[in-house]
C-alpha positions in Angstrom: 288.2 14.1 82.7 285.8 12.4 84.9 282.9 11.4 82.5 283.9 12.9 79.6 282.5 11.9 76.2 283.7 11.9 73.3 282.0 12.2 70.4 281.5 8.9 68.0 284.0 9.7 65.3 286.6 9.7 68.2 285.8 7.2 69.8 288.4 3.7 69.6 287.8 0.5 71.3 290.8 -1.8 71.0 292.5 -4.5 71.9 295.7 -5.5 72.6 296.3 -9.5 71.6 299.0 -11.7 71.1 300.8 -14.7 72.1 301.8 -15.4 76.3 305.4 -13.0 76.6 305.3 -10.7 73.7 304.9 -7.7 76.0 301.3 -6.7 75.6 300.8 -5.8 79.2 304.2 -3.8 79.1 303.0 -2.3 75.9 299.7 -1.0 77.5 301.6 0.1 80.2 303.9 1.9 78.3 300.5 3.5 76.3 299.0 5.0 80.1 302.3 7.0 80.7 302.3 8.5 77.3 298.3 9.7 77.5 298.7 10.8 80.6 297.0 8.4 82.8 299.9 7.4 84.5 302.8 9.4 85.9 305.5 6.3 86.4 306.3 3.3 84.2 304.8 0.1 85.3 306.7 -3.0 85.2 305.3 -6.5 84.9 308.7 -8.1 86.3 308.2 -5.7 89.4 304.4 -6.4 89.7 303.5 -2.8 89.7 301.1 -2.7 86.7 297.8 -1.0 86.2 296.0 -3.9 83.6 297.3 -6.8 85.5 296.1 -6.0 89.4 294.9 -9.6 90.3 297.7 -10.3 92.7 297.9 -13.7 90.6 298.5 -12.1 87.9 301.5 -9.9 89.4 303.2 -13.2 91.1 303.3 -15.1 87.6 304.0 -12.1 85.7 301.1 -12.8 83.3 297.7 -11.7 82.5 294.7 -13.7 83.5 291.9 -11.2 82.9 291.1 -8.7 80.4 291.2 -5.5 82.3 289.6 -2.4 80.3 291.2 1.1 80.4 290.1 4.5 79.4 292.8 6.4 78.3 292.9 10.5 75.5 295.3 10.7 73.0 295.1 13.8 70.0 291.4 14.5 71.4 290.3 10.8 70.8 289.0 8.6 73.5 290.7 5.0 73.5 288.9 2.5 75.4 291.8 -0.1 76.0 291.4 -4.2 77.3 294.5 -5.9 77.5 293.9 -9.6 76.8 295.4 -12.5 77.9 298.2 -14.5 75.9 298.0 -17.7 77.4 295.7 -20.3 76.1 293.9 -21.7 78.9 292.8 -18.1 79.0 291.5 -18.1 75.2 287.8 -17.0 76.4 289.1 -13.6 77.8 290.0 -12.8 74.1 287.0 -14.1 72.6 284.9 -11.7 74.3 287.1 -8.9 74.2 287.2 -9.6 70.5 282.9 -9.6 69.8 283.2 -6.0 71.1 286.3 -4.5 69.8 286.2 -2.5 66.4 289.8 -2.6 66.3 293.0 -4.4 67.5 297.0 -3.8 68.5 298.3 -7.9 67.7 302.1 -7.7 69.1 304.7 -10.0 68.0 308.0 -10.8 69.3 311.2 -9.9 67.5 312.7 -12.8 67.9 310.2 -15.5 68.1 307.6 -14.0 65.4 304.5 -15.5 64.9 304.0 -18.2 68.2 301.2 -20.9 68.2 298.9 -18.4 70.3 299.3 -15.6 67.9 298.1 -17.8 65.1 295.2 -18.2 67.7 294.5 -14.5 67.9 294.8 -14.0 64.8 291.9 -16.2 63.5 289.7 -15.3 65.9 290.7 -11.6 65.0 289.8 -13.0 61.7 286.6 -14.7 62.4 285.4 -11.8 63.9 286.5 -9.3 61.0 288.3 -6.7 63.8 290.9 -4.8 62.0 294.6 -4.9 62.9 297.8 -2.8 63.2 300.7 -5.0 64.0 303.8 -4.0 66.7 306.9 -5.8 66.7 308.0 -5.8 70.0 311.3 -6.0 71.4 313.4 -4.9 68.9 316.5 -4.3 71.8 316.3 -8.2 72.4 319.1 -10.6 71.8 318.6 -12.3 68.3 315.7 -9.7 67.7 314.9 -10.2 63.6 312.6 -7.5 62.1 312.8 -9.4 58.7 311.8 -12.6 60.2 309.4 -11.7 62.1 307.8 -10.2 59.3 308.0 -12.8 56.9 306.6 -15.2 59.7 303.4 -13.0 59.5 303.4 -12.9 56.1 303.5 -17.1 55.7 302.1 -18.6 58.8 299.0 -15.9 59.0 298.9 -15.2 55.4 298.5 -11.5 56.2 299.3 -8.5 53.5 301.4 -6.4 56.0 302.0 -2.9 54.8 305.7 -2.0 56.6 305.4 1.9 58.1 308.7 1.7 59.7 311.7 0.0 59.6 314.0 -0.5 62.4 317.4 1.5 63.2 320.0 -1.0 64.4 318.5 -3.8 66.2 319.7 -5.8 69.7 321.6 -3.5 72.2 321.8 -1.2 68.9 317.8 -0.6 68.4 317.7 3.2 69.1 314.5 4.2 66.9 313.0 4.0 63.7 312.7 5.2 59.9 309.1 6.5 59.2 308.7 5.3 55.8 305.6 8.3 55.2 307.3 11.5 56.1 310.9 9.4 54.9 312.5 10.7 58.4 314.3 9.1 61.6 313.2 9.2 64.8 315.0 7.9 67.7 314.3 7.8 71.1 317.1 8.4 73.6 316.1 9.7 76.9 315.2 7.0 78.9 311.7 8.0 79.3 311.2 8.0 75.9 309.2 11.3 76.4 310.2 13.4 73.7 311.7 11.1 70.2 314.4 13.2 67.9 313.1 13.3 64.3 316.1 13.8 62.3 317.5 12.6 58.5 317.4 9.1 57.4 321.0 7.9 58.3 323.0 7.5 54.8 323.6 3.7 55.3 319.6 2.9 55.5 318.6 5.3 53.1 318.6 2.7 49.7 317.1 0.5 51.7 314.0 3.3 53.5 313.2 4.8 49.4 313.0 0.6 48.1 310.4 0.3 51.0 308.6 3.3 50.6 308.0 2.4 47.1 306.7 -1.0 48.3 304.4 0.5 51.2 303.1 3.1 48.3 302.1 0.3 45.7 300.6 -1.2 48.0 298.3 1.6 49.2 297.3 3.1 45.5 296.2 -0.5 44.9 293.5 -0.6 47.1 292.2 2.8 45.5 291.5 2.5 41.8 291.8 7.0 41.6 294.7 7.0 43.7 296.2 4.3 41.1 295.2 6.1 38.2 297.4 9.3 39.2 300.2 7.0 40.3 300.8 5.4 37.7 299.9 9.1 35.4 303.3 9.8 37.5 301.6 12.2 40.7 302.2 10.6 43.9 299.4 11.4 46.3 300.0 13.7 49.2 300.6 12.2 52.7 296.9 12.9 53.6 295.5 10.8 50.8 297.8 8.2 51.8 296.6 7.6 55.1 293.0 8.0 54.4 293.3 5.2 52.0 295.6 3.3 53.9 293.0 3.8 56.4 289.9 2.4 54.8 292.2 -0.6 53.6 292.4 -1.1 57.2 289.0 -0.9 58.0 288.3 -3.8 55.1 291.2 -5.8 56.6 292.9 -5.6 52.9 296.3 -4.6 54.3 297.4 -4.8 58.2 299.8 -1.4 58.9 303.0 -2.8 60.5 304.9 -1.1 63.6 308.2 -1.7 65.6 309.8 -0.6 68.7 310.8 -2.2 72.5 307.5 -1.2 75.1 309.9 -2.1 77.7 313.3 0.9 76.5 310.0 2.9 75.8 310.6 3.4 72.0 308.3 2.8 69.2 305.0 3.6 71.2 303.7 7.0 70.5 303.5 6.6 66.6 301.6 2.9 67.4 299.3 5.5 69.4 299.2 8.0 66.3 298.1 4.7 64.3 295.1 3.7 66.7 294.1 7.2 65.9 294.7 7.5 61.9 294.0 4.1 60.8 291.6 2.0 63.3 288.3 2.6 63.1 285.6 4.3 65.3 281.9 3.0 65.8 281.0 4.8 63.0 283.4 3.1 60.6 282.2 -0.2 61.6 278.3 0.9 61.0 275.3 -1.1 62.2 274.8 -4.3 64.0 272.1 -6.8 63.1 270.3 -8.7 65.8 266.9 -10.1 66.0 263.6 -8.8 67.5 262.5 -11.9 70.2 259.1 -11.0 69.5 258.9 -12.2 65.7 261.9 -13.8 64.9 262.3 -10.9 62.2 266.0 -9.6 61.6 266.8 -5.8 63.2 269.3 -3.2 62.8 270.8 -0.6 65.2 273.2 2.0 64.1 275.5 3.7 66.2 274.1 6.8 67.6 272.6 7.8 70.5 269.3 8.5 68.6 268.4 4.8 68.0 266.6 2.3 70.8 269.7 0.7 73.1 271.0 -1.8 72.2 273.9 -3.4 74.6 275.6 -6.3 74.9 277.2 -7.6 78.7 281.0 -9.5 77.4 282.3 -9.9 80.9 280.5 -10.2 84.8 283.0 -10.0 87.8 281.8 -10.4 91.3 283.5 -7.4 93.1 284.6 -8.3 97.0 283.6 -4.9 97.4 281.1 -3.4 95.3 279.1 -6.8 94.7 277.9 -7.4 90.6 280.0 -5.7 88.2 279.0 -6.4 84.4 280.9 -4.7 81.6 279.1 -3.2 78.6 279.7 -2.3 75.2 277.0 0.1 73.6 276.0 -0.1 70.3 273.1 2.4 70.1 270.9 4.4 72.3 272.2 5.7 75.7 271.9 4.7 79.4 271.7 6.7 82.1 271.7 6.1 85.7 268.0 4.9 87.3 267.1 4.3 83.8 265.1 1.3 83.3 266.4 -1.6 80.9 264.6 -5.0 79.5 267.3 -7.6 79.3 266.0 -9.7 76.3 268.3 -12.9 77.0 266.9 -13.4 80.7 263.0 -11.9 79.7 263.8 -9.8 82.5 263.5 -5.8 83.5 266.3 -4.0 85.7 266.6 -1.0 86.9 270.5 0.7 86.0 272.4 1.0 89.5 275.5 3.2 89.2 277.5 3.3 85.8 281.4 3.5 86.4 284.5 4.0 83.8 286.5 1.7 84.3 290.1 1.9 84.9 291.4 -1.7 85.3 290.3 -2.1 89.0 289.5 1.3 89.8 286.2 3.3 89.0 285.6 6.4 88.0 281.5 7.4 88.3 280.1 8.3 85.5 276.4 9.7 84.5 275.6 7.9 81.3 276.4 5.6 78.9 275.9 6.4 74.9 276.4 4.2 71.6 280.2 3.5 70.9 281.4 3.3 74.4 282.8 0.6 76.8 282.0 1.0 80.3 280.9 -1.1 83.2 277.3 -0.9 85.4 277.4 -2.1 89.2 274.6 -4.4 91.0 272.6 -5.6 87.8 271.4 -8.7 89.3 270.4 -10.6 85.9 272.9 -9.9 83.5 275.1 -12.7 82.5 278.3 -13.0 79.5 276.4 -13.0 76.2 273.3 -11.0 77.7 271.4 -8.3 75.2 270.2 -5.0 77.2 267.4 -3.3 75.3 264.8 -0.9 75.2 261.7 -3.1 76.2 259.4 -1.3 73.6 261.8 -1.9 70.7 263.6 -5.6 72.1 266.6 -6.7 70.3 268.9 -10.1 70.8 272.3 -9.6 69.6 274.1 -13.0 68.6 275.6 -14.8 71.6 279.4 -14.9 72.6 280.4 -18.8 71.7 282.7 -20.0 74.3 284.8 -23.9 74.0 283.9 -26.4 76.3 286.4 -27.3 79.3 289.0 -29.6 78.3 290.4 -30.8 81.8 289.0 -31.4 84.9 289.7 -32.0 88.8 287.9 -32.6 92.1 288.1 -30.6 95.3 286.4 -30.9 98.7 286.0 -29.1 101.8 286.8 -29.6 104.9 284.2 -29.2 106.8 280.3 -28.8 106.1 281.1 -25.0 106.5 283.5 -24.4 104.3 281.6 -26.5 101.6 278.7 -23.8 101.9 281.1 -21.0 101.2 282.8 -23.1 98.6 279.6 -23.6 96.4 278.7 -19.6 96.9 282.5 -18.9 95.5 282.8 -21.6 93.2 279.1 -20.1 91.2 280.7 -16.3 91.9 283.8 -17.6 89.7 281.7 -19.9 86.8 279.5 -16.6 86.5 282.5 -14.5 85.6 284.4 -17.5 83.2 282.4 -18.9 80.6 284.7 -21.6 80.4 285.3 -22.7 84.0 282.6 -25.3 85.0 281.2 -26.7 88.4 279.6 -30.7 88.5 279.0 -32.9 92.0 280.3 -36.1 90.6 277.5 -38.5 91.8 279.5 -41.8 92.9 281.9 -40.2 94.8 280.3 -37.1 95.8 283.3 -35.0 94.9 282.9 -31.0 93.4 284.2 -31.7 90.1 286.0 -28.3 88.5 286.4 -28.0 84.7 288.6 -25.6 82.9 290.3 -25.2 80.0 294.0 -26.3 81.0 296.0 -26.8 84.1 297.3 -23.7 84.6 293.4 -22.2 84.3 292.3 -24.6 87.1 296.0 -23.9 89.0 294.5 -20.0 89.2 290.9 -20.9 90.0 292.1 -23.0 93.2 294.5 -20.2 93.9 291.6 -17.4 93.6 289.3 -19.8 96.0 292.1 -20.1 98.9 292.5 -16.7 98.9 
């Protein structure tokens, strides 16, 4: 699997967003075992997840930085980055969100839509990324499906099309109706490996055909011939269905709605079936504009590996190990290793070190790089967040990844002349990689002044520089 490449039409790049404790990283977690790139179920409570590896991360439970996965499901490449949920981590979505074509927002069955989900969901918005939404936890205590739909519905204003509707809910939540194919499927190994498709149980089954006939309306309405034989009496075949439902997607008219509990494992293949089906691929979400630094003049690329490369760098770490790490998303053109690139932000040539698949905070060495994809490139010396990588004889600038200012700052010293060098050196390594953390001397009292976009951002910066 090493390297493979799939080609554009298969190709997904999504996100999974939502507010702090809706079970995002459980729900990635949960999507590795079931394509394969896992053979054990990782738990957040027992810090033995893939996404969140920052041994931060595993003490609070929480995610801190995007981590990007490559994981094959029905012969489509998914290229994965589980976000953070907490606020003082709001840049980590942003960027993920500029190179996303597509996005998993999860919502909590008993909380619905939280302050930070109304976050993600605007900047979702502002950035036009298409969304499939997962209610989550369905086996919790007080766990509402109705609720937390009708909180999407009135606090994002969203025009949810319901595939599924729970069976039972709380300790009861065993599966769920597929309001398509009109069948049940539960899941009841623990596993979740193989779900039991069965007949709609009598007591639902009012309910499933009044839903269905809801979900159906509100797909022929985005399709004017699809409307015209609906309402001539000839319902369109399943196939129809999801291709419009699909393209309604696309032009964010209706947002396809999931259940299940990541955590039982139920409810998380069909949300991978959806990623497939109804998300889009580069090729769905067409050209990018940018502008040519040489005139000013306005430029397209489309995605395929025939055009000039066009690239744009949303996230730099400094690995202890490996050194410069800066994480790609392609959008035309190819890159291959030893290939020489003109970094249009910084006026600057490089020449391409290794390029590596990532898979959260291992790598996986790959030879190229082509239009659609998400991977990472070690040692390029120049590239910052926001940077454009081009073809020098036809340059492009891709519009810039606009981070918030800090909001909250504090001072910190060192000890000793010593430490303050190696201070400095870590405190730049850490404002490359955060757009949002910033480094001042304050000049009356000579004191490193850090600035960050809440405590508990600060909290981990201090915590990342003791260790």
């Amino acid at each position: 699997m090493t390297g493979k490449t799939a080609g554009l039409e298969s190709i997904r790049n999504i996100g999974i967003i939502a507010h702090i404790d809706a079970g995002k990283t459980t729900t990635t977690e949960r999507v590795l075992y079931y394509t394969g790139r896992t053979h054990r179920l990782g738990s957040v409570d027992n810090g033995t997840t893939v996404t969140d590896w920052m041994a931060q991360e595993r003490e609070r439970g929480i995610t801190i930085v995007s981590a990007v996965i490559t994981a094959y499901w029905r012969d489509h490449q998914i290229n994965l980055i589980d976000t953070p949920g907490h606020i003082d981590f709001t840049a980590e979505v942003q960027r993920a969100l500029r190179v996303l074509d597509g996005g998993i927002v999860v919502f909590d069955a008993v909380q619905g839509v939280e302050p930070q989900s109304e976050t993600v969901w605007r900047q979702a918005d502002r950035y036009q990324v298409p969304r499939i939404c997962f209610i989550n936890k369905m086996d919790r205590m007080g766990a509402d499906f109705e609720y937390a739909v009708e909180t999407i519905r009135k606090r994002l204003g969203a025009e949810v099309a319901l595939l599924q509707l729970p069976i039972g809910a709380e300790a009861d939540f065993e599966g769920v109706i597929d309001l398509l194919e009109m069948k049940a499927v539960r899941w009841l190994d623990e596993l979740g490996d193989s779900p039991q498709i069965s007949d709609i149980p009598s007591e639902l089954a009012e309910k499933a055909r009044a839903a269905r006939a809801q979900l159906l309306e509100q797909i022929v309405e985005t399709d004017d011939s699809l409307l015209e034989h609906y309402l001539a009496g000839v319902e369109p075949d399943r196939a129809q269905l999801i291709a419009a439902l699909r393209r309604a997607t696309i032009n964010n008219q209706l947002f396809p709605l999931f259940c299940g509990a990541a955590l039982r494992n139920k409810g998380v293949q069909p949300l991978l079936d959806a990623v497939v089906d109804l998300l889009p691929s580069p090729l769905d979400v067409g050209c990018i504009t940018g502008t040519d630094p040489r005139t000013d003049q306005n430029v397209e690329r489309h995605p395929s590996v025939d055009e000039p490369l066009s690239a744009l760098v949303f996230k730099v770490v400094s690995d202890p190990y490996v050194g410069h790490l800066a994480y790609v998303r392609v959008y035309s053109g190819q890159m291959k290793h030893g290939d020489q690139i003109y970094n249009a932000s910084q006026d600057k040539k490089e020449r391409l070190g290794r390029l590596v698949r990532m898979y959260a905070d291992h790598r996986e060495n790959i030879d190229e790089v082509v239009a659609g994809d998400i991977d990472a490139i070690l040692g390029m010396k120049s590239a910052h967040t926001g940077d454009t990588l081009c073809d020098r004889a036809h340059p492009i600038l891709l519009e810039n990844i606009q981070f918030p200012e800090p909001v909250i700052n504090v001072a910190l010293e060192a000890r000793t002349h010593e430490d303050e060098k190696k201070l400095d050196l870590a405190l730049s390594h850490l404002a490359e990689e955060d757009p949002t953390f910033k480094t001042f001397t304050d000049e009356d009292s000579g004191q490193t002044i850090l600035a960050g976009m809440g405590e508990l951002h600060l909290q981990i910066v201090v915590d990342r520089l003791l260790r």
